[in-house]
Backbone bond lengths (Angstrom), bond angles and torsions (degrees), N, CA, C in turn:
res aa  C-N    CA-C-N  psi(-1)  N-CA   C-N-CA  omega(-1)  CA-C   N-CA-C  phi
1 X - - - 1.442 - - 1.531 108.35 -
2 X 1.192 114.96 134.78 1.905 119.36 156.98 1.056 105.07 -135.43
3 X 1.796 90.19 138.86 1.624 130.13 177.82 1.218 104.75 -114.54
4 X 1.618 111.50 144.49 1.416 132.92 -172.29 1.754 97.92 -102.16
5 X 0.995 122.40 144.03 1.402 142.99 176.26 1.839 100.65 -113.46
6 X 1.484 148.09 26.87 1.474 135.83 -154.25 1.479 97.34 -68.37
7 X 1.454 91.92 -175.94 1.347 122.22 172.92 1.511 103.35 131.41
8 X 1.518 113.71 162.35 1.718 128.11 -170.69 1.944 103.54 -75.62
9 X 1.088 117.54 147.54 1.349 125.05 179.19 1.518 106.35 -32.96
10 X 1.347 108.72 144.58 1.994 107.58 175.59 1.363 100.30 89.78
11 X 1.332 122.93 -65.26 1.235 116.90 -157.91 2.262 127.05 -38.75
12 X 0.988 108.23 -27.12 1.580 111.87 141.75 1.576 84.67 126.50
13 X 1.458 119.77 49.72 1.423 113.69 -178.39 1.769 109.91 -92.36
14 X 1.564 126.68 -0.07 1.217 137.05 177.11 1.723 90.04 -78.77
15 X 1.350 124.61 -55.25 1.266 138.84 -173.22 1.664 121.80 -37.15
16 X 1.773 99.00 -54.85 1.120 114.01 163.42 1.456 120.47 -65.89
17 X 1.466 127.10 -31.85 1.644 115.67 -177.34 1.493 108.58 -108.13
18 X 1.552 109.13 10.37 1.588 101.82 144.07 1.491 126.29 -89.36
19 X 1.284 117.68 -32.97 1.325 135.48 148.56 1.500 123.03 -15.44
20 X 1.810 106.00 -72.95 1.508 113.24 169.19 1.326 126.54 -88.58
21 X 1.420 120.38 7.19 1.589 128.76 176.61 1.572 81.48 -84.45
22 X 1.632 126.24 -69.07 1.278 124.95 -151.47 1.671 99.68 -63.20
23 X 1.273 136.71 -20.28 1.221 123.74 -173.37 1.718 106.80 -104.84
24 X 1.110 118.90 -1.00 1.374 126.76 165.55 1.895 111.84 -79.43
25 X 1.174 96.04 -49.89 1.621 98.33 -171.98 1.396 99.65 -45.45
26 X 1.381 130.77 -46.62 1.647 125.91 -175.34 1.647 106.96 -55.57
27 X 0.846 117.71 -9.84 1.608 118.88 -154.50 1.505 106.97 -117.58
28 X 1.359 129.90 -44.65 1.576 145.25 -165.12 1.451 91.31 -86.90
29 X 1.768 105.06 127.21 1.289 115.59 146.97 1.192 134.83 -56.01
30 X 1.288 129.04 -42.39 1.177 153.24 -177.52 1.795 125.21 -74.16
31 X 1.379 139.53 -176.42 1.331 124.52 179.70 1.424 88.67 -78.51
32 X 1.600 98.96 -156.36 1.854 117.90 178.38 1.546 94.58 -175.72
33 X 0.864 115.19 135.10 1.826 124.83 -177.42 1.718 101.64 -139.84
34 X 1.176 89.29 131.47 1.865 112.33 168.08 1.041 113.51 -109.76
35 X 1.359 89.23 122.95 2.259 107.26 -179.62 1.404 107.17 -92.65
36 X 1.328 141.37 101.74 1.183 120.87 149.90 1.773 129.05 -133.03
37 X 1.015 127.35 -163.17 1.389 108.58 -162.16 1.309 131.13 -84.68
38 X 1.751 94.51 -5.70 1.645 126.17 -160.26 1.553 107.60 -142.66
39 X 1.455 119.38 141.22 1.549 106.48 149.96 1.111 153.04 -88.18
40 X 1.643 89.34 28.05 1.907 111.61 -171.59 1.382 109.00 -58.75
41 X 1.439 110.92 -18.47 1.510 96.38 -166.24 1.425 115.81 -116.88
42 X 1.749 103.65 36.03 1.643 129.59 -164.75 1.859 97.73 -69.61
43 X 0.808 108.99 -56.95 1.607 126.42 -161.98 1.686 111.48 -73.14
44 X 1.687 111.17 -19.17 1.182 106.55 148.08 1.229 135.96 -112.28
45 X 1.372 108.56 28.08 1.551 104.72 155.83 1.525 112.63 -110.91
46 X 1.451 107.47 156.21 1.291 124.86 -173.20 1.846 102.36 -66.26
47 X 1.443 109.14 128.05 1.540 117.57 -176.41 1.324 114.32 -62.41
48 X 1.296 136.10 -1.29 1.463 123.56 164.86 1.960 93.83 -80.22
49 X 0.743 124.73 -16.35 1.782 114.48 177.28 1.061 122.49 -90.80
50 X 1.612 114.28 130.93 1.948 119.63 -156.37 2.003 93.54 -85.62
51 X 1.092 102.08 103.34 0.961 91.78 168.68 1.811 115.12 -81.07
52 X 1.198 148.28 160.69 1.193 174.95 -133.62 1.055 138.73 -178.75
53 X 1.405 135.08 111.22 1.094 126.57 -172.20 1.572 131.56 -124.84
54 X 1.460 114.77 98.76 1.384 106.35 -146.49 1.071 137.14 -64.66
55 X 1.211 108.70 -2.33 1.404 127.92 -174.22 1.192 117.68 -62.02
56 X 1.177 113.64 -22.11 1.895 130.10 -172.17 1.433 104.91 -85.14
57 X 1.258 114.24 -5.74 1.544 117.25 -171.83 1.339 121.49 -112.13
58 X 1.488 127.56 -0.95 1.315 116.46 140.81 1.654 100.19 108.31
59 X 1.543 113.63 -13.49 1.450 134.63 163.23 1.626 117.79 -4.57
60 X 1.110 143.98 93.11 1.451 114.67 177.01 1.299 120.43 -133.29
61 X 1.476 104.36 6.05 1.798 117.27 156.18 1.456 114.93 -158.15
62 X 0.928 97.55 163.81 1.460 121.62 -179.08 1.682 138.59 -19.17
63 X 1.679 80.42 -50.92 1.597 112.67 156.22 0.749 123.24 -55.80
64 X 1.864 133.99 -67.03 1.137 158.90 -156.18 1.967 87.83 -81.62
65 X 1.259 131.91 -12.10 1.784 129.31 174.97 1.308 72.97 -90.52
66 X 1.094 150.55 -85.85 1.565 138.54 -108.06 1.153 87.38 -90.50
67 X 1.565 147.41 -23.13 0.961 133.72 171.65 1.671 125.36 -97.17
68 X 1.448 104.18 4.85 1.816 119.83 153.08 1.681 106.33 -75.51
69 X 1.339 104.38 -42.76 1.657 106.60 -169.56 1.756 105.51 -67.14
70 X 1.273 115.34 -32.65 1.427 107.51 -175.74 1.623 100.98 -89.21
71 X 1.060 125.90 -5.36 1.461 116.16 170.63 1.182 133.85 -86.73
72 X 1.862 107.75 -7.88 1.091 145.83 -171.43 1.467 105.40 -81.14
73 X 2.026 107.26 -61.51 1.246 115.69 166.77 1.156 129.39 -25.77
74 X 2.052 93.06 -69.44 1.413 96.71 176.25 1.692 164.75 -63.76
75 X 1.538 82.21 4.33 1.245 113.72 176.02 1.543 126.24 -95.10
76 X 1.875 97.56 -14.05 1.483 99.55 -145.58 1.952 81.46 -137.88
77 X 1.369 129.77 81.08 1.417 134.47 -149.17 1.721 100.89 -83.15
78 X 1.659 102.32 -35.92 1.789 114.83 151.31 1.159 127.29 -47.12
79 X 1.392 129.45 -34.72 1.117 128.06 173.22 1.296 135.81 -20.11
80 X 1.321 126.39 90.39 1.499 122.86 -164.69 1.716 110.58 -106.28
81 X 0.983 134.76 -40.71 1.212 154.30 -177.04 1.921 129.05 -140.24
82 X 1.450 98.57 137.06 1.529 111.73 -172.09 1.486 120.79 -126.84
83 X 1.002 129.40 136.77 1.583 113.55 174.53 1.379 85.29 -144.95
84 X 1.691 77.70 164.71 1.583 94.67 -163.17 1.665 101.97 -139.85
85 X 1.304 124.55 104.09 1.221 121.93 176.99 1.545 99.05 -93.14
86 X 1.894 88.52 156.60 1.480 78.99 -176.56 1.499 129.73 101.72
87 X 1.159 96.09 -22.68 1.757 130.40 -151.91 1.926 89.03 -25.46
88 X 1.260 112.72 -82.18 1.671 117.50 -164.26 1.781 98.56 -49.91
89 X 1.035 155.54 -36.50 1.234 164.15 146.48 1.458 99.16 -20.18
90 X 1.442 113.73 -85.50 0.813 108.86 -139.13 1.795 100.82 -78.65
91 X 1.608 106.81 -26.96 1.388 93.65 -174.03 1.169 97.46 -95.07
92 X 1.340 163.59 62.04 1.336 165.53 -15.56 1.771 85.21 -150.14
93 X 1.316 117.54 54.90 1.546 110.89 169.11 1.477 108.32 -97.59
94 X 1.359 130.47 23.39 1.451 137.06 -163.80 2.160 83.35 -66.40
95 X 1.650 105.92 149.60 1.454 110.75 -175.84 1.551 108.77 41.43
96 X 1.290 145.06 14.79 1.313 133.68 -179.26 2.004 108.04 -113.69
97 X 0.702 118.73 165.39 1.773 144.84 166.61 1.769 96.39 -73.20
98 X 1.741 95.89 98.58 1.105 103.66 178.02 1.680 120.71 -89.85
99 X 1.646 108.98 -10.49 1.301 102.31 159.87 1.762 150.49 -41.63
100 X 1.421 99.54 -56.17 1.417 98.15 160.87 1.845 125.70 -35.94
101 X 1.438 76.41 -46.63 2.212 76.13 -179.05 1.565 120.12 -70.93
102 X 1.352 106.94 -36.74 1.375 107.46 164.12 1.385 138.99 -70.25
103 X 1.417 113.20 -12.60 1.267 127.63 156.32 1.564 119.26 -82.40
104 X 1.251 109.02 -8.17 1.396 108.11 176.20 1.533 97.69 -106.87
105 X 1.240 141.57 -3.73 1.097 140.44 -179.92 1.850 108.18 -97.46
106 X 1.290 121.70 -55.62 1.369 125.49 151.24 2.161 105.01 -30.79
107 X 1.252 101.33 -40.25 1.353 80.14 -174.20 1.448 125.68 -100.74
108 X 1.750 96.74 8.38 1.573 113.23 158.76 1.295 121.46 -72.60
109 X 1.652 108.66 -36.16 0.910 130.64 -157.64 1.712 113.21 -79.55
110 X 1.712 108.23 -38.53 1.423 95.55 151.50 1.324 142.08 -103.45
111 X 1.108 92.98 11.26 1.973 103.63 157.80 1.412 119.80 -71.56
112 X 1.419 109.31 -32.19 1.414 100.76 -169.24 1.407 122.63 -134.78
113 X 1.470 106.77 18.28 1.798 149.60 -177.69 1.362 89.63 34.02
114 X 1.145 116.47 80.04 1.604 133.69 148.37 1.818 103.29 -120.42
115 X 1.681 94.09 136.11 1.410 98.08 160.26 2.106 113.28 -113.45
116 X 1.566 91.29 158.17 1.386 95.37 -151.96 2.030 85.79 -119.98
117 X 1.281 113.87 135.82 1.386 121.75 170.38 1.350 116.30 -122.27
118 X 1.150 107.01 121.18 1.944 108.18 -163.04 1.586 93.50 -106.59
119 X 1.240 107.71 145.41 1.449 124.09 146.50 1.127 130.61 -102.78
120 X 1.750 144.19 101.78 1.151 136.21 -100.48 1.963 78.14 -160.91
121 X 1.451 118.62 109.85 1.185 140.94 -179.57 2.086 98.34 -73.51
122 X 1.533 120.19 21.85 1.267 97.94 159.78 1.358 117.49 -130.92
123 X 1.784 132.00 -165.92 1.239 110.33 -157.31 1.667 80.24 -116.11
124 X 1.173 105.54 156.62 1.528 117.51 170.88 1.186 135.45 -6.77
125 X 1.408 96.03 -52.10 1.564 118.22 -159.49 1.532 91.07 -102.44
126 X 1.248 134.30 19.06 1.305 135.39 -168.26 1.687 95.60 -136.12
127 X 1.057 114.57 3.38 1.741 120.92 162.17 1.065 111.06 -64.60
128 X 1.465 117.14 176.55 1.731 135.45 153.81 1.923 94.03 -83.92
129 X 1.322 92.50 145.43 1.511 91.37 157.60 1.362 130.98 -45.23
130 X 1.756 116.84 -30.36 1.568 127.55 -135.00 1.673 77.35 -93.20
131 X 1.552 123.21 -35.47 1.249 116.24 -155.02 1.711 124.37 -121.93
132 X 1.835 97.21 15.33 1.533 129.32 131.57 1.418 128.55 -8.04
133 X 1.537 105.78 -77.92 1.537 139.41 -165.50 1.405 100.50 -85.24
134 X 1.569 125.77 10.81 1.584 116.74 -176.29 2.384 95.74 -133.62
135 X 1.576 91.74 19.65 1.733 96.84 168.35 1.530 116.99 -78.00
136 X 1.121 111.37 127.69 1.530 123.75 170.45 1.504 103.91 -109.57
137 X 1.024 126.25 -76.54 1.537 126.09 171.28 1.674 119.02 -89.05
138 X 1.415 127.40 118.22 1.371 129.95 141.85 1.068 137.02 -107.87
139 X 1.671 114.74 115.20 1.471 98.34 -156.94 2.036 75.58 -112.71
């Protein structure tokens, strides 16, 4: 499954998916790893969560994320949950058509029953249609 976290920069959408990462870890059998671009936000997440920071990895499209995220998997067979602050950052879709990736992520997602929660720097109405019907938070 992937859930969208949107809304325009500032609006406090890091806030919200530290919020439900930290109240998920009590709950998930499995690991949970946070992708984001920085480790500023190390000290508020709860230490059972891998935090990650992609920036160290040399990332510089889209492809080359979807193919960090499955390397991630494969290492990590617990893997139950991912979020991704940052989301266009980090998977370098900043000005790009973020559909394609999310359809390839939905289809990570049931191959290898991980769910994925994006935090997504646009406003609603600045979606694709296809990836509408996958909002949890709009601020």
């Amino acid at each position: 499954m992937v859930q969208l976290i949107v809304g325009k920069k500032g609006k406090g959408k890091t806030k919200h998916l530290l919020d439900k990462v930290n109240d998920e870890v009590k709950t998930v059998s499995g690991t949970i790893a946070y992708l984001d671009k920085s480790t500023k936000h190390m000290y508020e997440l709860n230490n059972k969560v891998r935090l990650i920071n992609v920036a160290d990895y040399m990332v510089t499209n889209s492809d080359e994320f979807i193919g960090f995220i499955c390397g991630i998997l494969s290492q990590d067979h617990d893997l139950q949950q991912m979020y991704f602050d940052s989301f266009l950052k980090i998977a370098c879709l900043e000005d790009a058509d973020i559909s394609p990736v999310i359809e390839k992520l939905e289809k990570i997602s049931e191959q290898f029953k991980v769910d994925f929660v994006l935090s997504v720097s646009l406003d609603e109405a600045e979606l694709p249609e296809t990836a509408k019907s996958k909002i949890i938070v709009s601020l």
